[in-house]
GUSEDREN-97340 format. One line per field, with one value per residue: residue number from 1; residue in one letter; x, y, z of N, C-alpha, C, O in turn. Coordinates in Angstrom, 1 decimal, padded with zeros to 4 digits. Atoms other than C-alpha are relative to their C-alpha. Layout:
N
kolvex <- (NUM | ...) $
drenke <- (A | ...) $
n_px <- (X | ...) $
n_py <- (Y | ...) $
n_pz <- (Z | ...) $
ca_px <- (X | ...) $
ca_py <- (Y | ...) $
ca_pz <- (Z | ...) $
c_px <- (X | ...) $
c_py <- (Y | ...) $
c_pz <- (Z | ...) $
o_px <- (X | ...) $
o_py <- (Y | ...) $
o_pz <- (Z | ...) $
This chain:
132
kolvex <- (1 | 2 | 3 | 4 | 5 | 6 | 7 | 8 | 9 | 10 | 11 | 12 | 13 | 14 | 15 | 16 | 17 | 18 | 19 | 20 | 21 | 22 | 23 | 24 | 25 | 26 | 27 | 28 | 29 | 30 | 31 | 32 | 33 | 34 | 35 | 36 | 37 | 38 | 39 | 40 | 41 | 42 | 43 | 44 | 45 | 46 | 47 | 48 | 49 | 50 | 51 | 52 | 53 | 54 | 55 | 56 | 57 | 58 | 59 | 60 | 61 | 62 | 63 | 64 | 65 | 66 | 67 | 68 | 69 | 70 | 71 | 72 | 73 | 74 | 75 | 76 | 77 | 78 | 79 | 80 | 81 | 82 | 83 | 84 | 85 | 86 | 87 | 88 | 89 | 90 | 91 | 92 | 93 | 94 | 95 | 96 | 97 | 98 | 99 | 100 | 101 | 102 | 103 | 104 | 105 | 106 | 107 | 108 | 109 | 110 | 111 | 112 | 113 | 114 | 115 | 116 | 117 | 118 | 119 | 120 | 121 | 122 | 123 | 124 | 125 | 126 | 127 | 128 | 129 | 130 | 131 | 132) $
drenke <- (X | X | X | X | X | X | X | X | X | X | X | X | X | X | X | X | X | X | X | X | X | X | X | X | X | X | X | X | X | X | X | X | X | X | X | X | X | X | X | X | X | X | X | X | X | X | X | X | X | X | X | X | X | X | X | X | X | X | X | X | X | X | X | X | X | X | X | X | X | X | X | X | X | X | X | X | X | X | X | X | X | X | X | X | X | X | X | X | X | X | X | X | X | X | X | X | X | X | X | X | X | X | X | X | X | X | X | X | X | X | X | X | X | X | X | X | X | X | X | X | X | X | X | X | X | X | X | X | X | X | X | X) $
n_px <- (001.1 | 001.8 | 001.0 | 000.8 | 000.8 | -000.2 | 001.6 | 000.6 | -000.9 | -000.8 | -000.4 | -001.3 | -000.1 | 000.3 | 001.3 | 000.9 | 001.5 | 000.8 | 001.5 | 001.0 | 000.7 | 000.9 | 000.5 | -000.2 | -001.0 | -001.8 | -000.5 | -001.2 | -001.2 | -001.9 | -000.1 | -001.2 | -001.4 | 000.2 | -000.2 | -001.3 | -000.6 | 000.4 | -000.1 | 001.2 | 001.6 | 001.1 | 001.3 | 000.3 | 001.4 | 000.4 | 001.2 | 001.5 | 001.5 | 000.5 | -000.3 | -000.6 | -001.3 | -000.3 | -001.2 | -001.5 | 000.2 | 000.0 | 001.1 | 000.2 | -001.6 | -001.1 | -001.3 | -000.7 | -001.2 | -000.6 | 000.6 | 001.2 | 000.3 | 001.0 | 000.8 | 000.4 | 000.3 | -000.2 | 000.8 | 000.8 | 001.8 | 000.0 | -000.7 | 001.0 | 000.1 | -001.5 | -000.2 | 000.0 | -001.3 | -001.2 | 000.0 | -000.9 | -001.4 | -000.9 | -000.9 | 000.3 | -000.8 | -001.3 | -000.1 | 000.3 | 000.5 | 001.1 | 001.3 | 001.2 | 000.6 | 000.6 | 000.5 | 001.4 | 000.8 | 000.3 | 001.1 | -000.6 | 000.5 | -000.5 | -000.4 | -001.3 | -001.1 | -001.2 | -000.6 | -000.9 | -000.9 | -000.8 | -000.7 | -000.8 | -000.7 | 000.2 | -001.0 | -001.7 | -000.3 | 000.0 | -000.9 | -001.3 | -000.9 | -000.3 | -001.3 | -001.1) $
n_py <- (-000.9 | 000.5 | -000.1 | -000.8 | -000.2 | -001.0 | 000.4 | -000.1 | -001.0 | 000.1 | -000.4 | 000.5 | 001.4 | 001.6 | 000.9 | -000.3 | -000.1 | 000.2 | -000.7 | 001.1 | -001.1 | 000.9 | 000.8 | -000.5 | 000.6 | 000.5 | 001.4 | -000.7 | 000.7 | 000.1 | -000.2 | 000.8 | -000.3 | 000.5 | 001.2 | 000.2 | -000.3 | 000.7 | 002.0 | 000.5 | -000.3 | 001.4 | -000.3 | -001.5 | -000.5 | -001.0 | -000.1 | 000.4 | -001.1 | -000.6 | -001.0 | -001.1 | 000.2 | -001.5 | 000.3 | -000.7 | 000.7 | 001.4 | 000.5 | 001.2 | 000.2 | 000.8 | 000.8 | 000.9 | 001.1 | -000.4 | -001.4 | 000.0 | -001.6 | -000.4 | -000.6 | -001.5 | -000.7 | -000.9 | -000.5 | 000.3 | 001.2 | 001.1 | 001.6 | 000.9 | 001.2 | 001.1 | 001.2 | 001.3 | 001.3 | -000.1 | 000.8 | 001.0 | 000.1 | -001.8 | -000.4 | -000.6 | -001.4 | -000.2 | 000.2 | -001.0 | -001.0 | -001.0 | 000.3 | 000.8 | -000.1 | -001.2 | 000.3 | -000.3 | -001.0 | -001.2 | -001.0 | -001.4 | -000.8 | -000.2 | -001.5 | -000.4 | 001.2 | -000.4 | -001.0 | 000.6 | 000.3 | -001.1 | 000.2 | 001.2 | -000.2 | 000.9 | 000.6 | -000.7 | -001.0 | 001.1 | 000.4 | -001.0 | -000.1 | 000.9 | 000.4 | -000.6) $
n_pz <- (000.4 | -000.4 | 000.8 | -000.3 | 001.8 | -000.3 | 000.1 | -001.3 | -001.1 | -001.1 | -001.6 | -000.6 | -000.6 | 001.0 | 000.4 | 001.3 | 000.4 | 001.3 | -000.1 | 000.9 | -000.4 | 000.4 | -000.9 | -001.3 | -000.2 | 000.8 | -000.2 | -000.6 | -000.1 | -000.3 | 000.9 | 000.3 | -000.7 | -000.7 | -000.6 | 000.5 | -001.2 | -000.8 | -000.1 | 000.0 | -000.4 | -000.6 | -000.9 | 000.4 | -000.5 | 001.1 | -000.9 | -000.2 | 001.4 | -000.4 | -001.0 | 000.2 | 000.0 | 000.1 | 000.8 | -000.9 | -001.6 | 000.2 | 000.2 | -000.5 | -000.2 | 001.2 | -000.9 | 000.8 | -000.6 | -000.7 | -000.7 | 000.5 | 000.2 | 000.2 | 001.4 | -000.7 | 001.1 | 001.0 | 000.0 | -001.1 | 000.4 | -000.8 | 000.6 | 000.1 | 000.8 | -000.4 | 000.8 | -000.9 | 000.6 | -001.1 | -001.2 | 000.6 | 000.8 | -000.2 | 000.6 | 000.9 | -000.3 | 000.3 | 001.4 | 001.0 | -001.1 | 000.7 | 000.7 | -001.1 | -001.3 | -000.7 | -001.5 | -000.2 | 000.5 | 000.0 | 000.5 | 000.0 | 000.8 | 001.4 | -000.1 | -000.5 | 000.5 | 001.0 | -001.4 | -000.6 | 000.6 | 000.3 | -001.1 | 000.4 | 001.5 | 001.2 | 000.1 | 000.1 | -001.4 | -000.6 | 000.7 | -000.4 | -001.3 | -000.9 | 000.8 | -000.8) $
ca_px <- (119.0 | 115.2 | 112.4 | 110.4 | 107.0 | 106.9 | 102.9 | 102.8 | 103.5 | 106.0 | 106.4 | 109.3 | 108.9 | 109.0 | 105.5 | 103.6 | 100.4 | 098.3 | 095.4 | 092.2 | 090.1 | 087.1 | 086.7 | 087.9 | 090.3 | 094.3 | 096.1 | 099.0 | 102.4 | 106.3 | 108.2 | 111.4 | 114.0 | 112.0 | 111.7 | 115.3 | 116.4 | 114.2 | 114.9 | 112.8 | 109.0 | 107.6 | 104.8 | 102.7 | 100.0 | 097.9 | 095.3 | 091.4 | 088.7 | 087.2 | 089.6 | 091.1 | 094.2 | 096.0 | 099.1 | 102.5 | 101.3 | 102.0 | 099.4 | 100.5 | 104.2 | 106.4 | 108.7 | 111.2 | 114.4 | 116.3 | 114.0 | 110.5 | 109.3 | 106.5 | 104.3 | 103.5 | 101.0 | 101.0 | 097.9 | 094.8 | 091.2 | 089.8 | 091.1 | 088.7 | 090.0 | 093.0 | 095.2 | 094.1 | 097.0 | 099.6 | 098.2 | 099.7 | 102.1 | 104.1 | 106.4 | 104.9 | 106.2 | 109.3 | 108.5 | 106.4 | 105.7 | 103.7 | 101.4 | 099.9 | 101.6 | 100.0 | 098.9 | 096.0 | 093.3 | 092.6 | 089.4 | 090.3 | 088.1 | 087.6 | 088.1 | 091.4 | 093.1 | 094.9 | 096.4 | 097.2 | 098.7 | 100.6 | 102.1 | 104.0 | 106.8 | 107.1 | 109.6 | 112.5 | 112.0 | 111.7 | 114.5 | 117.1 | 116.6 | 116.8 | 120.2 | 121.8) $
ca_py <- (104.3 | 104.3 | 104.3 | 107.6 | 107.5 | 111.0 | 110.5 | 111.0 | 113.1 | 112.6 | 112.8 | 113.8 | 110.9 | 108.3 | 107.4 | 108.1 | 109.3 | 108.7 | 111.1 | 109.3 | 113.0 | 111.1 | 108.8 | 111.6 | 109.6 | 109.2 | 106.3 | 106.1 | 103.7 | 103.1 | 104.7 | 102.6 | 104.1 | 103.4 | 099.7 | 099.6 | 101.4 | 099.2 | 095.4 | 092.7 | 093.8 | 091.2 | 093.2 | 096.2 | 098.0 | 100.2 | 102.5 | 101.8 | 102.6 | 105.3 | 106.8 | 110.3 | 111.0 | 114.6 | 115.0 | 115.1 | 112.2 | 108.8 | 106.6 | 103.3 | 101.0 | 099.0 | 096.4 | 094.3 | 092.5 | 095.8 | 098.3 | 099.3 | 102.7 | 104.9 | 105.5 | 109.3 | 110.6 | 112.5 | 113.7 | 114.6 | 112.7 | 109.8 | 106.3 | 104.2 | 101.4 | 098.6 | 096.6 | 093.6 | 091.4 | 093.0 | 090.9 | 088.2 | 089.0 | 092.4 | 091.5 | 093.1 | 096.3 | 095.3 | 093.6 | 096.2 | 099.2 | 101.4 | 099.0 | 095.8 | 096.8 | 100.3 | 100.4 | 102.6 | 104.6 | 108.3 | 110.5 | 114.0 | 116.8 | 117.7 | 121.7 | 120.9 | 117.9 | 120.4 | 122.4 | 119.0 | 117.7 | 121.3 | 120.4 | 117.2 | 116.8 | 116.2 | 113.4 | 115.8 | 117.5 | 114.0 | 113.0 | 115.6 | 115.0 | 110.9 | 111.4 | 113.8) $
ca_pz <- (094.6 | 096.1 | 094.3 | 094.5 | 092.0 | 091.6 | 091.4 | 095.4 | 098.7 | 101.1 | 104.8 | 106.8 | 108.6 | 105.1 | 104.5 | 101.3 | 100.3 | 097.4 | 096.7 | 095.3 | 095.6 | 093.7 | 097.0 | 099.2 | 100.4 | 100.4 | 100.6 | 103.1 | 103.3 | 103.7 | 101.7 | 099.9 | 101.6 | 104.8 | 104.2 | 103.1 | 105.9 | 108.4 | 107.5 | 107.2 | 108.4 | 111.0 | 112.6 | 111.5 | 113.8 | 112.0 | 113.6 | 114.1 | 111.1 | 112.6 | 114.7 | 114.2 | 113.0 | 113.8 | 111.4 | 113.3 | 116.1 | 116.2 | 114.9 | 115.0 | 115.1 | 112.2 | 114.0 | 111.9 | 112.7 | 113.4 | 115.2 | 116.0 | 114.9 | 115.3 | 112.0 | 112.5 | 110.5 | 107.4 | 107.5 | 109.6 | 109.0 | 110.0 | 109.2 | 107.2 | 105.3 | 106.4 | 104.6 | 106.3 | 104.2 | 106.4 | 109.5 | 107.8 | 105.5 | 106.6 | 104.6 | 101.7 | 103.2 | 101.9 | 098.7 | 097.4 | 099.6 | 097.1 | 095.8 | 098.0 | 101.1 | 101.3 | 104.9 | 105.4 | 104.3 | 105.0 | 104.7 | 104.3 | 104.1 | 100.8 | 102.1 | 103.7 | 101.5 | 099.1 | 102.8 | 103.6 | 101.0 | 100.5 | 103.5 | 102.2 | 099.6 | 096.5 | 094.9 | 094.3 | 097.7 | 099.0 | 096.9 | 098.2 | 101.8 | 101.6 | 099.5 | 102.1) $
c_px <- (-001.3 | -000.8 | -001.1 | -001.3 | 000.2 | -001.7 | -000.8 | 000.8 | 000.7 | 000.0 | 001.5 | 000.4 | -000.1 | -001.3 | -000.4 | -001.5 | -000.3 | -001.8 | -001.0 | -001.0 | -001.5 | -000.7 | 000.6 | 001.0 | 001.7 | 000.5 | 001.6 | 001.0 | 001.3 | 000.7 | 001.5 | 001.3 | -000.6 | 000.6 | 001.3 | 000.7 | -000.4 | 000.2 | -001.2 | -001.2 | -000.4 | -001.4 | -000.5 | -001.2 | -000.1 | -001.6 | -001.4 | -000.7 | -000.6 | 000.8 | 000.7 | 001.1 | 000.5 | 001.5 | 001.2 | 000.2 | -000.3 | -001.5 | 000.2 | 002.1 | -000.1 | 001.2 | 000.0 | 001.0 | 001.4 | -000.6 | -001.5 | 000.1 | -001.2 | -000.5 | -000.7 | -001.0 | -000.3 | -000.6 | -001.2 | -001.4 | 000.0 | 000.2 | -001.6 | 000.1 | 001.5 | 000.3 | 000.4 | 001.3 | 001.0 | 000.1 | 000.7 | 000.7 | 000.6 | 001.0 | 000.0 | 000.5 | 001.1 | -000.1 | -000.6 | -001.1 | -000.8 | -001.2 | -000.4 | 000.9 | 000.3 | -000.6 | -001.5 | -000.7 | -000.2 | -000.8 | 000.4 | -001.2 | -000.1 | 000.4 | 001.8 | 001.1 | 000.7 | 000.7 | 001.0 | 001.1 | 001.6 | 001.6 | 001.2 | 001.1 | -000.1 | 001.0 | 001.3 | 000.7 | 000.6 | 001.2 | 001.7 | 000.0 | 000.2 | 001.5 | 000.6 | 001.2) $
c_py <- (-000.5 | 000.3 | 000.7 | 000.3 | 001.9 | 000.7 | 000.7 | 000.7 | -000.5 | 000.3 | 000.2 | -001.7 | -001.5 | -000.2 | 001.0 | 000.5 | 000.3 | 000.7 | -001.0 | 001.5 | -000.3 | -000.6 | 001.2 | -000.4 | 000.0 | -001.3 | 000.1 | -001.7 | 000.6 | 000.1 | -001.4 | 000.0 | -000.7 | -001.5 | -000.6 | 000.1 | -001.2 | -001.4 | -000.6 | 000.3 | -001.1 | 000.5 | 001.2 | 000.2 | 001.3 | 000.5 | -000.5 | 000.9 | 000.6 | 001.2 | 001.4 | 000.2 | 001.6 | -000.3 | 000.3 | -001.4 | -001.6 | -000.9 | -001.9 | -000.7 | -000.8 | -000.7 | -000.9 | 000.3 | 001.4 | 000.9 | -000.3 | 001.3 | 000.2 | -000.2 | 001.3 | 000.1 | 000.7 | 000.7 | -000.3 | -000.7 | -001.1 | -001.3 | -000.8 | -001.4 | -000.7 | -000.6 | -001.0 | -001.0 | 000.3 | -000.8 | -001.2 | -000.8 | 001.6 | 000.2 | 000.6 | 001.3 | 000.3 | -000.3 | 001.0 | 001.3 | 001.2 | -000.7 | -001.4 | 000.2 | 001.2 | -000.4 | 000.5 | 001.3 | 001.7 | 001.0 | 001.3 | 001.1 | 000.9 | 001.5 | 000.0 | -001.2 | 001.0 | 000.3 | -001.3 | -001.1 | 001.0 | -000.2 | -001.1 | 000.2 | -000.5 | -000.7 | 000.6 | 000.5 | -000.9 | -000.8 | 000.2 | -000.4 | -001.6 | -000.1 | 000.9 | -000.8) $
c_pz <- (000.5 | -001.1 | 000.8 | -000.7 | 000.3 | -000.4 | 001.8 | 000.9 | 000.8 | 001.5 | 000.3 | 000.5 | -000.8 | 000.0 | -001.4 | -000.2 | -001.7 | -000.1 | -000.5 | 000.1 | -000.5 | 001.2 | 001.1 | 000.7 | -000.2 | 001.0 | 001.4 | 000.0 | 000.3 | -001.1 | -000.6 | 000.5 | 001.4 | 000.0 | 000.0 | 001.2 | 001.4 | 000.5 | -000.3 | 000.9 | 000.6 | 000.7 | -000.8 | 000.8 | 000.0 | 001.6 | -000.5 | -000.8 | 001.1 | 000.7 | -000.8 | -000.1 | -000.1 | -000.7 | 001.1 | 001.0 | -001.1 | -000.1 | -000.3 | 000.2 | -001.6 | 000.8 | -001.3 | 000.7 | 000.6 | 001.1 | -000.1 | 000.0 | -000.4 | -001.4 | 000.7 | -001.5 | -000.5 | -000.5 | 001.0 | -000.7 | 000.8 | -000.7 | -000.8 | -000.6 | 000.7 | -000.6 | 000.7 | -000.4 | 001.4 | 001.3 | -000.3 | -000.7 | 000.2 | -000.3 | -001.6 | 000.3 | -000.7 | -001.3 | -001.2 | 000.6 | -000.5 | -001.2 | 001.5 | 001.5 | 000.2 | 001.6 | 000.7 | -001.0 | 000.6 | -000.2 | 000.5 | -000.3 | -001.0 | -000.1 | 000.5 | -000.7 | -000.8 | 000.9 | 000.0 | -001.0 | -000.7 | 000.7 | -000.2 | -001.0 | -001.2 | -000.2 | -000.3 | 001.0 | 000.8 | -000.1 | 000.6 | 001.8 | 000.2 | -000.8 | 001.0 | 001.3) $
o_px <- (-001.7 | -000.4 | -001.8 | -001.2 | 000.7 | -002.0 | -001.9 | 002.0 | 000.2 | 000.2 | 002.4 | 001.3 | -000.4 | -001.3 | -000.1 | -002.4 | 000.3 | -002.8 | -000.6 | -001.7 | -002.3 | -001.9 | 000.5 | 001.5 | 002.3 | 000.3 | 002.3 | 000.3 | 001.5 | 000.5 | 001.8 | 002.2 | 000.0 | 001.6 | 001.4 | 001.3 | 000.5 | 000.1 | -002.2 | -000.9 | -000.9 | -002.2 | 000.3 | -002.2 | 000.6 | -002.3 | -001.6 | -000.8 | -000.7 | 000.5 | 001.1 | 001.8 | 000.0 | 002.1 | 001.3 | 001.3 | -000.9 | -002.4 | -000.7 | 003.0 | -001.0 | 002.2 | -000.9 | 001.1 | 002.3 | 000.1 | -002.0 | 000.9 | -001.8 | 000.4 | -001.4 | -000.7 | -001.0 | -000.2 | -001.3 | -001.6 | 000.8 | -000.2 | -002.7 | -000.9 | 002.5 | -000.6 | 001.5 | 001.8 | 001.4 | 001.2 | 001.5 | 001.1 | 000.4 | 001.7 | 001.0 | 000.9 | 001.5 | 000.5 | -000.4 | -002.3 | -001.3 | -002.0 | -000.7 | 000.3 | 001.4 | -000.8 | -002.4 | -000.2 | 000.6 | -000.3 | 000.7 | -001.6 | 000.6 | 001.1 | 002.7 | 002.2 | 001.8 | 001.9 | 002.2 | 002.0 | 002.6 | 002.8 | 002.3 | 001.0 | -000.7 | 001.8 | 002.4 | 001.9 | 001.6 | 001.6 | 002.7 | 001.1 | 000.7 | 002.1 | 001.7 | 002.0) $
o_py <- (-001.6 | 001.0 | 000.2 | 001.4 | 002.4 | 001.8 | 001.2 | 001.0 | -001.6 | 001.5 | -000.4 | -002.6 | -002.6 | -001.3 | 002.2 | -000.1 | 000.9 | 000.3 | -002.0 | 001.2 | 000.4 | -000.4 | 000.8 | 000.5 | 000.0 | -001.7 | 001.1 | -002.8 | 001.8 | -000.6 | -002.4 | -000.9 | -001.8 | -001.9 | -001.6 | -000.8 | -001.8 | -002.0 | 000.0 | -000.1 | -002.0 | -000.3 | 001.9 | -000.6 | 002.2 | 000.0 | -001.1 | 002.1 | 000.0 | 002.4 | 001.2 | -000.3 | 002.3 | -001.4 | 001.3 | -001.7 | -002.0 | -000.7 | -002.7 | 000.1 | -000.8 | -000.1 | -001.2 | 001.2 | 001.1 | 001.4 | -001.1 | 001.9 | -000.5 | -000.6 | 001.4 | -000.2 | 001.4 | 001.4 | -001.4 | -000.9 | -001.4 | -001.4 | -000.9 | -002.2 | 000.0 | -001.4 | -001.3 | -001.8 | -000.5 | -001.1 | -001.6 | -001.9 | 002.6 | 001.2 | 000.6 | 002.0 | 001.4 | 000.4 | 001.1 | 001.3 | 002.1 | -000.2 | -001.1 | -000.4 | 001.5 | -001.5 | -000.2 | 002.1 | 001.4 | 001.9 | 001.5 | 001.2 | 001.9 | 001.9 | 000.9 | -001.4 | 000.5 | 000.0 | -001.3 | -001.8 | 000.6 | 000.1 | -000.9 | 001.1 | -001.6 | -000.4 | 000.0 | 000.7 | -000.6 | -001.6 | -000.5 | -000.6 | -001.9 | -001.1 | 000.3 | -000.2) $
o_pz <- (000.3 | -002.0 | 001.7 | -001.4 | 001.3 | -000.9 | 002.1 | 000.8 | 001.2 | 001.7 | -000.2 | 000.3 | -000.4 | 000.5 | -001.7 | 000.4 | -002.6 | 000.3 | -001.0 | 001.1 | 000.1 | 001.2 | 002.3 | 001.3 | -001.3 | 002.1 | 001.5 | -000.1 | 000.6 | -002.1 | 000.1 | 000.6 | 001.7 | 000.6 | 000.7 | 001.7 | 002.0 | 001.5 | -000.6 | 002.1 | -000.2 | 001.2 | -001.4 | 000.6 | 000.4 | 002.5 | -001.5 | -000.9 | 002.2 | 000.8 | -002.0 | 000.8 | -000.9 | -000.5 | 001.8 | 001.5 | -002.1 | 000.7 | -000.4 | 000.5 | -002.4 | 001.3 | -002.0 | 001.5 | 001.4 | 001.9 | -000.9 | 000.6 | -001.2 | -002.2 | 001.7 | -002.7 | 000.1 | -001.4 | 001.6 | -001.9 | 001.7 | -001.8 | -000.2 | -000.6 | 001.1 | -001.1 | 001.1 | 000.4 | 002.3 | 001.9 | 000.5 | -000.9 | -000.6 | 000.0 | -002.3 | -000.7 | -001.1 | -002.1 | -002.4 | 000.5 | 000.2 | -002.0 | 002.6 | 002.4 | 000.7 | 002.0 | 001.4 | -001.7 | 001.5 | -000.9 | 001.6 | -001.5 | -001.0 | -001.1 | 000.2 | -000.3 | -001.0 | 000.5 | -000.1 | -000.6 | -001.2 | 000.4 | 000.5 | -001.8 | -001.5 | 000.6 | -000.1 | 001.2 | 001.5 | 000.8 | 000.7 | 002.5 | 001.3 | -000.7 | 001.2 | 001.9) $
């Protein structure tokens, strides 16, 4: 069984988000199934504070011991915050992938963060397609 909070949105593609609508911001990570699915986490590159992120398009990688894979992401804005720890521990991905190793930050316009969080699933939705 994964562990889904049912607090936050879903991507197809596994990652998480965490609204903060206060800071404008949402938080983004891997979800449990992800890290499960992936293996041990030896690398993580995350995109650049500042840069633009269109939802659908790859925005940075995740390499561990079986695979590397895109991080697509799960919403559009611009990046502003990093979780610097991951440079040198990315295996927090694995030990605790919805609290210290979240990956990045998110500025969302406050006109289009409900659109884009509309867009994501919730934990049941999320729930149903990692149990198929």
């Amino acid at each position: 069984m994964y562990d889904i909070p049912t607090d936050l949105h879903y991507s197809q593609d596994h990652l998480w988000v965490r609204a903060d609508p206060d800071r404008g911001v949402v938080r983004v990570g891997i979800t449990d199934f992800a890290q499960q699915s992936l293996g041990d986490v030896v690398t993580v590159t995350l995109p650049e504070p500042g840069e633009t992120l269109a939802a659908g398009e790859a925005c940075g990688e995740i390499e561990s011991t079986k695979s590397i894979s895109d991080l697509i992401a799960p919403v559009a804005g611009t990046v502003r915050t990093l979780n610097d720890g991951l440079e040198n521990t990315p295996d927090l991905v694995n030990t605790d992938p919805y609290g210290e190793g979240w990956m990045f930050d998110v500025e969302v316009p406050p006109s289009g963060l409900a659109e884009e969080l509309n867009a994501l699933m919730d934990a049941a939705t999320y729930q149903a397609l990692v149990s198929q």
